[in-house]
Z-matrix of the N, CA and C atoms (Angstrom, degrees):
N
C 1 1.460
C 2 1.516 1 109.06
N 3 1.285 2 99.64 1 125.42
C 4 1.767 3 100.18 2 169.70
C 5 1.308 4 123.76 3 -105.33
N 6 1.415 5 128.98 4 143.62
C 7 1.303 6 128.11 5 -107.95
C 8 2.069 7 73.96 6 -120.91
N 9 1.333 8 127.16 7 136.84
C 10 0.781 9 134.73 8 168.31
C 11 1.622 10 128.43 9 -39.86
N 12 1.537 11 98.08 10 -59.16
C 13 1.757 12 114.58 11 -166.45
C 14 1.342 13 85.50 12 -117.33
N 15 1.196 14 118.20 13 158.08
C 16 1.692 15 131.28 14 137.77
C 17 1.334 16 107.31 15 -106.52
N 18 1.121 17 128.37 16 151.34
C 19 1.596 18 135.33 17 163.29
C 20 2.053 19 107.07 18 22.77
N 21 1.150 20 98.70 19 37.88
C 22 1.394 21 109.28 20 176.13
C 23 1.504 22 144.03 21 77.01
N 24 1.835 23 78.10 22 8.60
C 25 1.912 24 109.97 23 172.64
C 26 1.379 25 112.38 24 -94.01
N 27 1.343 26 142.72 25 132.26
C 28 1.795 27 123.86 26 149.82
C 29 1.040 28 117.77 27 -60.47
N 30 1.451 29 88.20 28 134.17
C 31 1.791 30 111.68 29 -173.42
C 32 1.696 31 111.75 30 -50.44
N 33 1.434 32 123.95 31 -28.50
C 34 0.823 33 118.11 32 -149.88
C 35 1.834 34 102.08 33 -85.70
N 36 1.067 35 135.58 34 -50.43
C 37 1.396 36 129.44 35 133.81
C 38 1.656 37 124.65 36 23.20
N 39 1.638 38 93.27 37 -80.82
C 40 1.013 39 119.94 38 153.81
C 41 1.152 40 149.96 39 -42.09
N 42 1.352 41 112.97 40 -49.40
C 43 1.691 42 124.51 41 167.62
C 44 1.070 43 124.48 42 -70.94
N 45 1.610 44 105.76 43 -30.69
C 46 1.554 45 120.23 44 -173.67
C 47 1.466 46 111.98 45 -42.14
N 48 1.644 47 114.23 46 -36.77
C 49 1.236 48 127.06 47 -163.32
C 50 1.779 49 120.04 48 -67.80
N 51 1.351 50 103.02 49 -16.45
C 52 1.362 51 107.92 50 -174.60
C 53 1.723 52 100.18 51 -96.22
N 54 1.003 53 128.58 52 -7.87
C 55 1.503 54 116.48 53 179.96
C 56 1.688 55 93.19 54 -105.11
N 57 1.334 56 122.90 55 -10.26
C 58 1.659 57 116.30 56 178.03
C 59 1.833 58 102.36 57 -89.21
N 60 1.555 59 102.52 58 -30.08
C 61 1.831 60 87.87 59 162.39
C 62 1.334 61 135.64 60 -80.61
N 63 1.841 62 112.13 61 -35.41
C 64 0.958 63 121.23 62 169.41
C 65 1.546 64 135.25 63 -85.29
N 66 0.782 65 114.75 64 -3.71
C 67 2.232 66 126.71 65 161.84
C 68 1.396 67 116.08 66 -77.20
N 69 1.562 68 105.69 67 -41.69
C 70 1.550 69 104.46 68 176.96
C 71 2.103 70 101.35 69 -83.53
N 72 0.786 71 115.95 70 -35.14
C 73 1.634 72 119.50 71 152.69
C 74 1.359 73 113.66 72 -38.12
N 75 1.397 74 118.52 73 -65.39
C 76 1.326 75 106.73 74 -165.51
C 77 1.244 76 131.05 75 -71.54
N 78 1.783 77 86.91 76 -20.47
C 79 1.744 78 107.56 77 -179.44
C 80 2.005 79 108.31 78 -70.34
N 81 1.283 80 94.46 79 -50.92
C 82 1.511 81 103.01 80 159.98
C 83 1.622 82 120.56 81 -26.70
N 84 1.191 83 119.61 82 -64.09
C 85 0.955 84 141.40 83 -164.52
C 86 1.403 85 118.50 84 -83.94
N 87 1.025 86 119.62 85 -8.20
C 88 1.743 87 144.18 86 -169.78
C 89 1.415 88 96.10 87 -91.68
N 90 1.541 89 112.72 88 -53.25
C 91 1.439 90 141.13 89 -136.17
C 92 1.635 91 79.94 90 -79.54
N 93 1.688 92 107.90 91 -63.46
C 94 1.803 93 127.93 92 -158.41
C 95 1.876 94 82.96 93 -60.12
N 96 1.271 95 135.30 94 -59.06
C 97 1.066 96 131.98 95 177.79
C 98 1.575 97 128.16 96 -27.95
N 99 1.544 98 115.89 97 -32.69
C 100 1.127 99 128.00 98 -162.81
C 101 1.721 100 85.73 99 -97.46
N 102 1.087 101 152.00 100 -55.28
C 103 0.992 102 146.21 101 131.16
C 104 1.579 103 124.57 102 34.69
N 105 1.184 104 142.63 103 61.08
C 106 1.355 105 130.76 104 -166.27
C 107 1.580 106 107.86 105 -41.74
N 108 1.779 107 113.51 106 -44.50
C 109 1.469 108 103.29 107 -161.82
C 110 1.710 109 94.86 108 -85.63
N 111 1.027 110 110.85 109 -0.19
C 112 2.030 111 95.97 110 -168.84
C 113 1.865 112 84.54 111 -94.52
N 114 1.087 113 126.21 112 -69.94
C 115 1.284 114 156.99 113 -178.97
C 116 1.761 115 93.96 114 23.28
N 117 1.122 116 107.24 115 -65.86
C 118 1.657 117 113.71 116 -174.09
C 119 1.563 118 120.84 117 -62.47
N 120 1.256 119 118.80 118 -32.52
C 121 1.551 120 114.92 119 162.24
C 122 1.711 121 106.15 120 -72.96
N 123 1.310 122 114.90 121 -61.82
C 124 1.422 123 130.38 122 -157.51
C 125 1.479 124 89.43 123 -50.57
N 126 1.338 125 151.84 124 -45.50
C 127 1.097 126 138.62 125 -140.98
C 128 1.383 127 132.72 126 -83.73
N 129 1.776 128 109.41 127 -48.30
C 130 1.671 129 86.35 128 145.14
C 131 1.153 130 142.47 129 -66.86
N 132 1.473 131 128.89 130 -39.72
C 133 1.471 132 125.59 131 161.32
C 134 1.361 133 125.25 132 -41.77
N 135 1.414 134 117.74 133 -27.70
C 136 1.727 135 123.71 134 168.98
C 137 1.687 136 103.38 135 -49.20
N 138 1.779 137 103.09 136 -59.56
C 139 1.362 138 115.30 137 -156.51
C 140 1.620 139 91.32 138 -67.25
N 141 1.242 140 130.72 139 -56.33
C 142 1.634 141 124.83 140 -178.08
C 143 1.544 142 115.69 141 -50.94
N 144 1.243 143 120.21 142 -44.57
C 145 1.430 144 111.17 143 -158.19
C 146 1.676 145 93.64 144 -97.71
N 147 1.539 146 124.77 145 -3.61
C 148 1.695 147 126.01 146 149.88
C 149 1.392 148 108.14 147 -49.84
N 150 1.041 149 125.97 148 -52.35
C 151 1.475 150 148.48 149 -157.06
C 152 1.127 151 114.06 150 -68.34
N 153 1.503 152 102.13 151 -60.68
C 154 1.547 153 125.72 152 177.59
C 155 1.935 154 104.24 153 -53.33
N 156 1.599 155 87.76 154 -63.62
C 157 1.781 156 103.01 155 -174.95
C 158 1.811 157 107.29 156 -38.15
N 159 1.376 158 121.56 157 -47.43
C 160 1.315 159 117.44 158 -159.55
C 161 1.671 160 97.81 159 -84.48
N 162 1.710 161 132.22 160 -36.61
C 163 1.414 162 135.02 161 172.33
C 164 1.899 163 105.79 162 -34.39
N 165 1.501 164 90.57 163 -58.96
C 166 1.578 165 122.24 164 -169.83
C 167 1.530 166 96.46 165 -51.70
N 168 1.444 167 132.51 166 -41.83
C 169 1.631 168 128.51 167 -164.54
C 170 1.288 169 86.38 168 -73.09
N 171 1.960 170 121.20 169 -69.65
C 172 1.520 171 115.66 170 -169.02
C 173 1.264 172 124.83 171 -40.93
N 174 1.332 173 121.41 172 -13.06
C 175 1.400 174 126.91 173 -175.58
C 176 1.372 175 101.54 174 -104.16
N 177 1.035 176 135.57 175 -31.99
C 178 2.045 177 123.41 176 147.41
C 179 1.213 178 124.26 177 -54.72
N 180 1.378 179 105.66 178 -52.73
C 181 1.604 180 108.57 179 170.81
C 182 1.552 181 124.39 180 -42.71
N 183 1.534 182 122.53 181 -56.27
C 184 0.970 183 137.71 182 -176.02
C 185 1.451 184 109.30 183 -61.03
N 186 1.429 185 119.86 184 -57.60
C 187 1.353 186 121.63 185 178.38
C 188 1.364 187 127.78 186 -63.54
N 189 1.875 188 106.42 187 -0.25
C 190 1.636 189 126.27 188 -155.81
C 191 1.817 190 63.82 189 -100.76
N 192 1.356 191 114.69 190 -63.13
C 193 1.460 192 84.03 191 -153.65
C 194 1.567 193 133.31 192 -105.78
N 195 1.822 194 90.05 193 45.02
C 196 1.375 195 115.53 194 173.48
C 197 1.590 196 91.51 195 -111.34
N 198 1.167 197 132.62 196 -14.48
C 199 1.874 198 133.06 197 171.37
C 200 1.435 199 99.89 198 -89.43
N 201 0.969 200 134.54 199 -55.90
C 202 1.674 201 139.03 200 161.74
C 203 1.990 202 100.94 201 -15.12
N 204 1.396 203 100.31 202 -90.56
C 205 1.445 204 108.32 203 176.82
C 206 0.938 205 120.68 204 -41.55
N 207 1.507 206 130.25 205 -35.63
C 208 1.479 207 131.52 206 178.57
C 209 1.620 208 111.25 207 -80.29
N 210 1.666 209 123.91 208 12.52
C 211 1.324 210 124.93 209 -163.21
C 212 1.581 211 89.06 210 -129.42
N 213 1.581 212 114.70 211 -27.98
C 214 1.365 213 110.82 212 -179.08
C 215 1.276 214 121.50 213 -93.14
N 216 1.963 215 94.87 214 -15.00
C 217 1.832 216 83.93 215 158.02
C 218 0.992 217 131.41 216 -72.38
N 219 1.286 218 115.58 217 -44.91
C 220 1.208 219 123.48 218 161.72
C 221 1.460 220 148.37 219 -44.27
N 222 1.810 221 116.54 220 -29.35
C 223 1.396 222 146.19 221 86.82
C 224 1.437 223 110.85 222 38.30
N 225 1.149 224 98.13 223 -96.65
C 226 1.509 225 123.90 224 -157.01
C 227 1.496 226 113.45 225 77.96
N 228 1.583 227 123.97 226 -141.45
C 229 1.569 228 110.80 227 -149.70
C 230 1.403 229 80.62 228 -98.97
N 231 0.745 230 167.86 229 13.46
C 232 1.659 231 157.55 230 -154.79
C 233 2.067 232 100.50 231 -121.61
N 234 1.413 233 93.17 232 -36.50
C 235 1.662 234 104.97 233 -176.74
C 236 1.643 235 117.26 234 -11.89
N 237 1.308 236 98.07 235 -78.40
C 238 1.580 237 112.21 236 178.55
C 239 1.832 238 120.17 237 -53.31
N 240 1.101 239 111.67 238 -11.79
C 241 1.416 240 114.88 239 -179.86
C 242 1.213 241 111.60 240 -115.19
N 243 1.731 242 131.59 241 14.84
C 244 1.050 243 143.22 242 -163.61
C 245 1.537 244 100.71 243 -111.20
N 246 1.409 245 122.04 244 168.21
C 247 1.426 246 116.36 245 172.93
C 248 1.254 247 122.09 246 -68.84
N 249 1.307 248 123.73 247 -39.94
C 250 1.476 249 116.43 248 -176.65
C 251 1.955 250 109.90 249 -82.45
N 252 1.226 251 103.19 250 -10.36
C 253 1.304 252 104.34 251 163.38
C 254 1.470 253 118.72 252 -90.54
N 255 0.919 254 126.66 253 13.28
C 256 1.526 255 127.30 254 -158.35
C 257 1.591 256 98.59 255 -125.56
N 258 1.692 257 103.03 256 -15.55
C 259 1.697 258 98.63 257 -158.53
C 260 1.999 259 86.88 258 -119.32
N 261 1.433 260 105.44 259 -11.11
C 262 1.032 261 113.43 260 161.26
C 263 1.578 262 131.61 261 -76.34
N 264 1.558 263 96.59 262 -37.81
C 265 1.618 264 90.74 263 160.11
C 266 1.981 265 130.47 264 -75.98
N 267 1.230 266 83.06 265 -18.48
C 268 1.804 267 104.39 266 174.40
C 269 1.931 268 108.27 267 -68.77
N 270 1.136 269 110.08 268 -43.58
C 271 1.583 270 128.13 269 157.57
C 272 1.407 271 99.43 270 -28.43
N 273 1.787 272 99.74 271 -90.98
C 274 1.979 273 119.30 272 -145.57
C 275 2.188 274 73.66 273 -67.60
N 276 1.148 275 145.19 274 -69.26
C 277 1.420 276 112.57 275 -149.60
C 278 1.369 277 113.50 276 -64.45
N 279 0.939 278 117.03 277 1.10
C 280 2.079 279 111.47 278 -177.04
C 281 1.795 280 81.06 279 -100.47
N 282 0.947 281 116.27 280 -55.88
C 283 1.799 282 99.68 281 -173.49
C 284 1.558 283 128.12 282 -72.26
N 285 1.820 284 99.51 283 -3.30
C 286 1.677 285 106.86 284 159.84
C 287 1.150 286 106.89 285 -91.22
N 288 1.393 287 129.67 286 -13.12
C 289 1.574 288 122.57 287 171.52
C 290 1.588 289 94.24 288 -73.49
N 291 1.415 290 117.32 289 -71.29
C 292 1.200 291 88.73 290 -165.33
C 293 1.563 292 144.85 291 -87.31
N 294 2.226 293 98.47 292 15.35
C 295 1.711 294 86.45 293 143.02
C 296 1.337 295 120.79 294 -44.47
N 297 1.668 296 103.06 295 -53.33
C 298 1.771 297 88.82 296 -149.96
C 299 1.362 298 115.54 297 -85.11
N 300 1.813 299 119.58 298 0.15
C 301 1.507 300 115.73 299 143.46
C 302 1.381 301 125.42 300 -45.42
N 303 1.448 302 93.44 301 -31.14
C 304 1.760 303 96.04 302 -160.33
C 305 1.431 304 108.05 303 -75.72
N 306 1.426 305 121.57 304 -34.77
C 307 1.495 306 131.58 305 170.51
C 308 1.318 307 108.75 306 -56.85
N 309 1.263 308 134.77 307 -48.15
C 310 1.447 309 140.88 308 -172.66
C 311 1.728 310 97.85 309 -73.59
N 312 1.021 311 136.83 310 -34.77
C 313 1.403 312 142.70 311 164.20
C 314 1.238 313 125.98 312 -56.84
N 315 1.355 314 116.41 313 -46.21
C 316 1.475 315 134.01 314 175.35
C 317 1.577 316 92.23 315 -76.37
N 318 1.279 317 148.02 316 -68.60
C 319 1.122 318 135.79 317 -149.49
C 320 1.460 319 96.12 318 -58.31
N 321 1.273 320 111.49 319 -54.95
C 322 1.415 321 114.61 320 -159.58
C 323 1.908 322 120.17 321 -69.33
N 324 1.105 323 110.92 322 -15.04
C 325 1.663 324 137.16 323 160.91
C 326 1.610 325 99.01 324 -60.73
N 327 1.539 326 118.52 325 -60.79
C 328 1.624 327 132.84 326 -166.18
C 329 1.294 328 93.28 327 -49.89
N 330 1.505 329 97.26 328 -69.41
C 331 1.903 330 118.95 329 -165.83
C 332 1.770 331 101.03 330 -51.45
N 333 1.535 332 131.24 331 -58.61
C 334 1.242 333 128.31 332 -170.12
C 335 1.472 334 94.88 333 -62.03
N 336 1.201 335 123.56 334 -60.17
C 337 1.999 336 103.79 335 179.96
C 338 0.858 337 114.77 336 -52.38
N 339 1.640 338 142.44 337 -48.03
C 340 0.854 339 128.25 338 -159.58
C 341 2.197 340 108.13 339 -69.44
N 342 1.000 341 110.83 340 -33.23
C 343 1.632 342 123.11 341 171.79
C 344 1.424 343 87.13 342 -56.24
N 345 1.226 344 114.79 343 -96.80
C 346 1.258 345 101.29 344 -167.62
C 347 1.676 346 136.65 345 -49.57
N 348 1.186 347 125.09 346 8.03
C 349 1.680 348 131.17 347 154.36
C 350 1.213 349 94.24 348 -95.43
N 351 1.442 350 160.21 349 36.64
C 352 0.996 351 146.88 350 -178.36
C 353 1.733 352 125.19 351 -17.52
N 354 1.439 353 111.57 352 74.61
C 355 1.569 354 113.42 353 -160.67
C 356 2.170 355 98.85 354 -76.20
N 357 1.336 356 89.98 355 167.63
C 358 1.623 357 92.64 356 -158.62
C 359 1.842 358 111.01 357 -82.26
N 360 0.961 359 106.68 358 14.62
C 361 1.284 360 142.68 359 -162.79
C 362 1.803 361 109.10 360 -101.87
N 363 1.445 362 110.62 361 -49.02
C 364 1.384 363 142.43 362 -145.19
C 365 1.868 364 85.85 363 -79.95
N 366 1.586 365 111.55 364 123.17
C 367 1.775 366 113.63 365 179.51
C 368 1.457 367 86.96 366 -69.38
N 369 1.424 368 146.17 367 6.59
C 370 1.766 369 100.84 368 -161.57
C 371 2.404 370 65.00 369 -131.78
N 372 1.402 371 84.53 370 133.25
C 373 1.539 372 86.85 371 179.20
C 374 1.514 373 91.57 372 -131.13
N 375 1.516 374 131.54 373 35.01
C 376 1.616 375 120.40 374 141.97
C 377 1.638 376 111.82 375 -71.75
N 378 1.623 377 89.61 376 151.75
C 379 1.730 378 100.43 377 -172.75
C 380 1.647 379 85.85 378 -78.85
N 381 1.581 380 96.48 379 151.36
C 382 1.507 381 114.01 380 163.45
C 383 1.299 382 114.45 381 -52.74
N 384 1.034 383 128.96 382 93.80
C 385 1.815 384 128.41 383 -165.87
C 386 1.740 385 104.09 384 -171.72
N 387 1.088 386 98.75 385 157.88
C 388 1.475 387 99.65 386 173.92
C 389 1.428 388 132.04 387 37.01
N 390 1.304 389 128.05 388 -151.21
C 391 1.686 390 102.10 389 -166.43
C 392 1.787 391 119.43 390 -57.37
N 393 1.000 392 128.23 391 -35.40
C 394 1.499 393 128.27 392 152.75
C 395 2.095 394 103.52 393 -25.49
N 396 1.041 395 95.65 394 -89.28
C 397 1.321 396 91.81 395 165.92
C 398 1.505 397 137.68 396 10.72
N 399 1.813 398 75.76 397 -104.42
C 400 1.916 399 107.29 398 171.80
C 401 1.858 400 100.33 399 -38.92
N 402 1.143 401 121.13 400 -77.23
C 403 1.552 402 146.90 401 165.16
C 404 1.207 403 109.78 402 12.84
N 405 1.909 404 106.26 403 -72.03
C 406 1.154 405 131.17 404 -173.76
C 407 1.563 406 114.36 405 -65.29
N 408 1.276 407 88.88 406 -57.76
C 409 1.572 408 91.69 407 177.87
C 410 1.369 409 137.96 408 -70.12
N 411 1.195 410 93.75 409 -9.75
C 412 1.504 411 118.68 410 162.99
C 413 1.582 412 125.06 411 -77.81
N 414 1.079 413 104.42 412 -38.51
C 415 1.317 414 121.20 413 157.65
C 416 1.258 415 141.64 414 -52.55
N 417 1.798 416 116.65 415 -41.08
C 418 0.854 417 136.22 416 156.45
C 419 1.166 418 135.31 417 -89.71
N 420 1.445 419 114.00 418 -10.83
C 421 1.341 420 124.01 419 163.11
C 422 1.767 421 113.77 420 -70.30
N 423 1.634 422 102.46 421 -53.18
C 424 1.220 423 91.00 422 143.43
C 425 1.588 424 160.69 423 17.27
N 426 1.412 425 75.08 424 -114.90
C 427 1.502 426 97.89 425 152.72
C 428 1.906 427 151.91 426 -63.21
N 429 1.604 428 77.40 427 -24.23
C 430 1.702 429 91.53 428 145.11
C 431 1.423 430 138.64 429 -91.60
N 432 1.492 431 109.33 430 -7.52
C 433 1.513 432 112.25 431 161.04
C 434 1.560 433 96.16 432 -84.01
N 435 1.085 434 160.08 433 -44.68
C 436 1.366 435 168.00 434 -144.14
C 437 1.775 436 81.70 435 -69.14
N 438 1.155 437 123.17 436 -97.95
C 439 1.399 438 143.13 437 -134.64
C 440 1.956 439 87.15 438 -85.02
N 441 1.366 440 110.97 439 22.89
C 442 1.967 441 104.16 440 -170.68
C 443 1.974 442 72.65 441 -121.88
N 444 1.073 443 104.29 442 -30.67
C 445 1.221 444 104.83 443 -170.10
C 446 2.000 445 123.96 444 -85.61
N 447 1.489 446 86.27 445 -17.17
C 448 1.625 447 103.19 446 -160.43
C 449 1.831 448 85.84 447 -102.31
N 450 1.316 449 117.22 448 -23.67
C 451 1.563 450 125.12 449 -176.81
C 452 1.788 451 102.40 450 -63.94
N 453 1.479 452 93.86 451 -50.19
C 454 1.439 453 93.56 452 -169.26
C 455 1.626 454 111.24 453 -83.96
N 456 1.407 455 120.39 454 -2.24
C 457 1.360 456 90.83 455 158.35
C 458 1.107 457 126.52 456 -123.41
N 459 1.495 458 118.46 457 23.35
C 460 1.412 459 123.62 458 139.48
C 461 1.864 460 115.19 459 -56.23
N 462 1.088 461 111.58 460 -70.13
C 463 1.112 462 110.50 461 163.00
C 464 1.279 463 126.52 462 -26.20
N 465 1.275 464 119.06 463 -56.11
C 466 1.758 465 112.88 464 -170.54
C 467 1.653 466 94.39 465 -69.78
N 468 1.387 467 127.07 466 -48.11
C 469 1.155 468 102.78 467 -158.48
C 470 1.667 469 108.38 468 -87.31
N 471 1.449 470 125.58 469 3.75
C 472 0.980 471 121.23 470 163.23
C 473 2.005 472 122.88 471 -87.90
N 474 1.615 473 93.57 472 -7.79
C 475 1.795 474 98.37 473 164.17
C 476 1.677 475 99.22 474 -84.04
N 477 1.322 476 129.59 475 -20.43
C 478 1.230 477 130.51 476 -171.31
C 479 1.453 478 100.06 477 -48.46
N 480 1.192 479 96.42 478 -63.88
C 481 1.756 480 124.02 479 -164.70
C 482 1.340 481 111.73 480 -41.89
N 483 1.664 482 115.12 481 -28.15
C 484 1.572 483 122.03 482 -143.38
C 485 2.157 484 80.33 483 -126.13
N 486 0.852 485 126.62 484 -13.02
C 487 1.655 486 112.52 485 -153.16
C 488 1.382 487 99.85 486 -135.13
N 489 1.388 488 116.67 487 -54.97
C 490 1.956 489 114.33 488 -163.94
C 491 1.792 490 90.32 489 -127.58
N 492 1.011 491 159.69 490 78.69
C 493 1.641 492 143.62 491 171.84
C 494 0.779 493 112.91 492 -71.65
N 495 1.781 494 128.99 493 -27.44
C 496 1.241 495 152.99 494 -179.47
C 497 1.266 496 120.59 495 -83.68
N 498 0.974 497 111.94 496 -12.96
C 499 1.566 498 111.02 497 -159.01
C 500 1.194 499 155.18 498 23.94
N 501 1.681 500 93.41 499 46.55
C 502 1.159 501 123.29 500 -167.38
C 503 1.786 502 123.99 501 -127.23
N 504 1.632 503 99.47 502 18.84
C 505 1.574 504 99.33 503 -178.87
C 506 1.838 505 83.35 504 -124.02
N 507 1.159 506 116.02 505 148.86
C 508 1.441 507 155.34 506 -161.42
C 509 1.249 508 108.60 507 -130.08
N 510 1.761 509 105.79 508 94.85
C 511 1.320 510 110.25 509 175.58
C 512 1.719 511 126.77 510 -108.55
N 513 1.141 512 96.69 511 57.58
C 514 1.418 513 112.98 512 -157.74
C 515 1.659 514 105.07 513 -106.18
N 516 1.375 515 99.19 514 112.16
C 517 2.099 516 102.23 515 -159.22
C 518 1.834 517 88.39 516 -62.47
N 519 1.093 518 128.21 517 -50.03
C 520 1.462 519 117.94 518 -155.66
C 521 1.340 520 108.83 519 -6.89
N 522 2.029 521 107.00 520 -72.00
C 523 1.257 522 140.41 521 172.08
C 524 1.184 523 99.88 522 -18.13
N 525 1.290 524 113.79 523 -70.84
C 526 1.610 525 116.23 524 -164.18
C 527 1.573 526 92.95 525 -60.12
N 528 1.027 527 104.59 526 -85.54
C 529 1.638 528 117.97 527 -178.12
C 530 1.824 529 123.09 528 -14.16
N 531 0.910 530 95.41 529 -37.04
C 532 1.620 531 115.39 530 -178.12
C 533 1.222 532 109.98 531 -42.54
N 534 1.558 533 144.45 532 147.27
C 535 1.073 534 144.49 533 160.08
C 536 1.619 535 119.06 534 -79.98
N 537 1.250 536 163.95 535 136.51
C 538 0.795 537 151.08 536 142.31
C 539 1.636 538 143.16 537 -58.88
């Protein structure tokens, strides 16, 4: 169970922060993986902080839509057809896409380490080499632009929510910057 408030903040705020360190991490690490000379450090930490990265979304998600409810009580019946509800539901579906990117990412991080440690156990006993290889890493390279890409626009449209809803503030330094 995830706990609504911490010390009188929503969690969800809060949580957000561990899937904005760990996705661009994992993608990192995917990338160093594909890497022949990085490949051997990068590779369990890829598969852990995959793991970690997709735990880390369910725990935004969940708390997104325990802050959701607490915006539509407040709301009332009009909530969902309102602007900040409207840009709020545009939010939770780009960040339910990319839970379930993130699962298909993590498996496939698990599955490519695990090929490549080839444990004695493992039905496929080709060495990591050649089309196995290419395959994998292709795959996951992939798939880490996918979810580097699906990260950031959860994000933008969840700074939407909190900064411009309107789209009507202009944060463009020139202005500032400008001499008069």
């Amino acid at each position: 169970m995830i706990p609504k408030q911490i010390h009188g903040l929503p969690v969800h705020p809060l949580a957000v922060h561990a899937p904005i360190v760990l996705i661009p991490l994992a993608v990192l690490l995917a990338i160093l993986f594909v890497i022949p000379r990085t490949r051997a450090w990068a590779a369990l930490p890829m598969a852990i902080v995959a793991v970690a990265a997709l735990l880390s979304v369910e725990v935004a998600r969940i708390s997104g839509y325990n802050f959701k409810a607490h915006f539509a009580a407040l709301g009332g019946k009009g909530f969902s057809q309102s602007l900040i509800g409207r840009l709020i539901a545009s939010h939770q579906s780009k960040a339910n896409v990319l839970f379930y990117l993130m699962i298909v990412f993590a498996i496939v991080a698990v599955v490519v380490y695990l090929l490549w440690l080839r444990p004695q156990w493992s039905p496929v006993k080709a060495e990591f080499t050649g089309v196995l290889q290419y395959v994998a890493c292709g795959v996951l390279v992939i798939g880490a632009l996918v979810i580097a890409v699906q990260v950031y626009r959860v994000g933008e449209a969840g700074s939407k929510i909190v900064w411009n809803p309107d789209g009507t503030q202009s944060y463009n330094s020139s202005a500032v910057l400008t001499p008069r």
